[in-house]
N, C-alpha and C positions, 0 to 999 in steps of 0.2 A: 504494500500500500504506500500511495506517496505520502512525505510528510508534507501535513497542515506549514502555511506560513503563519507564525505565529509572531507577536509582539511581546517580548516577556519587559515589566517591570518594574517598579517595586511599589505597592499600595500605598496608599493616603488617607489620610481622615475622609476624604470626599467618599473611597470607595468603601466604607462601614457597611452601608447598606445594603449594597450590590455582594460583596462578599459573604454576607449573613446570607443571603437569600439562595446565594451557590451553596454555601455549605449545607445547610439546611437541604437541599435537593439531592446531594452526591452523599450525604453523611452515611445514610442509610446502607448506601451500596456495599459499605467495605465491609460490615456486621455480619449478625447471625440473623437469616434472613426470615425465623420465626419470632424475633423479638416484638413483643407486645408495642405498637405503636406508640401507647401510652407512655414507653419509658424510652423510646428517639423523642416524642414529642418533649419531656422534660429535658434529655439532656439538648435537646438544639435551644431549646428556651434558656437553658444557664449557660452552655455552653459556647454556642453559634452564635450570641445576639452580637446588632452591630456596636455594642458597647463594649462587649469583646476583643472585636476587631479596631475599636478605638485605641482600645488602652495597648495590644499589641504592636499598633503604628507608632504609636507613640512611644514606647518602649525601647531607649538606647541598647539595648540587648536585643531586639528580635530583627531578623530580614524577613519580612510581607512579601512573597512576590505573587503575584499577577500574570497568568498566560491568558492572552487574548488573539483571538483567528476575527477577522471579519467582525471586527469592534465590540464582541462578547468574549465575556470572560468564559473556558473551557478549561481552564485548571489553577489552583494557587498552592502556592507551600509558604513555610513560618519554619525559620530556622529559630533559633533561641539560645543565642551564647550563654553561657557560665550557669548552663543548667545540666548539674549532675543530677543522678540516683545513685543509691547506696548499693546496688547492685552493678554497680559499673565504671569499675576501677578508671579514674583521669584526675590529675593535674587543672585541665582547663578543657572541661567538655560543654560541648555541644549537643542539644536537642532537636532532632531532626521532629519537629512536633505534627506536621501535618505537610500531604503532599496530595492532592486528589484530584482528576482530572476527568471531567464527565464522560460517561462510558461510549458517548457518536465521537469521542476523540481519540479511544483505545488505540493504542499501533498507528499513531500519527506523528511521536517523535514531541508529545506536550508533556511527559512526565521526566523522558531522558534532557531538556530542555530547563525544564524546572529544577532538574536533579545537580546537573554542570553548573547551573548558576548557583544555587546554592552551596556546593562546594567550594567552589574559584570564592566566595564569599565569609569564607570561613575566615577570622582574625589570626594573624601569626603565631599565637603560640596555642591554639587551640589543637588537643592531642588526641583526641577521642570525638567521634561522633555518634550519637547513639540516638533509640527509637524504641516505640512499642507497635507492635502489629496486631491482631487479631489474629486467634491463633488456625483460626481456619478459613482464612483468605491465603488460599494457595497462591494466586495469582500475587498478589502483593509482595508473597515472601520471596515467593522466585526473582519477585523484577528487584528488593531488595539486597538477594544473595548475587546477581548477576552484576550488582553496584558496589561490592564486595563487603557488605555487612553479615555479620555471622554471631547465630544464638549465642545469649551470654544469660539469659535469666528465664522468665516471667513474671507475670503480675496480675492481679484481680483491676480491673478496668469495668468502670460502673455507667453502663446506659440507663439513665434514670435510676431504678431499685433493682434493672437486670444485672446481674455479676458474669462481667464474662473472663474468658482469661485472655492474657495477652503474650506474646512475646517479646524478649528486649532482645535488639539486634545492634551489635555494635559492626563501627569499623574505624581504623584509625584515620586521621585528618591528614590530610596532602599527601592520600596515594592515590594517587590516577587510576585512571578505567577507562 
């Protein structure tokens, strides 16, 4: 498939809303696809709102970015310097916190895109980059492991009052792929 032309950039206060209402639509996809409605619809409500996305723009530690085809947004990711877990041995890590990219853009080169940049964005002495996945989003962990991240933990991750499990996936900062 060819790849989408995409604009990637990095968010703004202006896009809070626009961003809330993507996440809110693609949240759902990456989960356990019998999860009670009721508890996406809490965590997009605490989770997603554009108030959220406010305080993350705003945020000297976070990179926003923004993939836009034909002047909609079709994927975003939120890296988040100097945020460790206790399960994942760094110095000065990084949290690869959200990468999601609507599914009519699958295999068009919008998540490898959002992936480079957020790398090549990683601060100089940052050692570790790490993540939690869903533990049975196949698809996710592969494009993960393909980016060279490799299991290091788990973790209980709460969609509303669902418990589900996660995994943590590290890789070190400033190796190429």
């Amino acid at each position: 498939m060819n790849e989408l032309a995409i604009d990637l950039r990095r968010a703004t206060a202006a896009d809070a809303e626009s961003l809330s209402a993507f996440a809110a639509g693609v949240f759902p996809l990456g989960g356990r696809p019998e999860t009670d409605p009721i508890h996406v619809e809490a965590y997009v409500a605490a989770e997603l709102n554009p108030d959220r996305f406010l305080n993350l723009v705003a945020d000297p530690r976070a990179v926003v970015l923004i993939a836009e085809g034909n002047r909609t947004i079709v994927g975003y990711a939120v890296l988040l310097h100097h945020a460790g877990h206790p399960q994942i041995p760094a110095r000065y890590p990084a949290e690869l916190r959200k990468i999601y990219v609507h599914p009519d853009y699958h295999g068009q080169g919008v998540a490898d895109a959002l992936m480079r940049e957020l790398l090549s964005s990683t601060r100089p002495n940052t050692d570790v980059i790490w993540l939690s996945v869903f533990s049975e989003n196949a698809r996710a962990i592969g494009y993960y492991t393909r980016w060279g991240f490799r299991f290091a933990g788990n973790q209980v991750f709460m969609v509303g009052a669902d418990r589900q499990k996660d995994f943590l996936m590290r890789r070190l900062a400033g190796k190429s792929f």
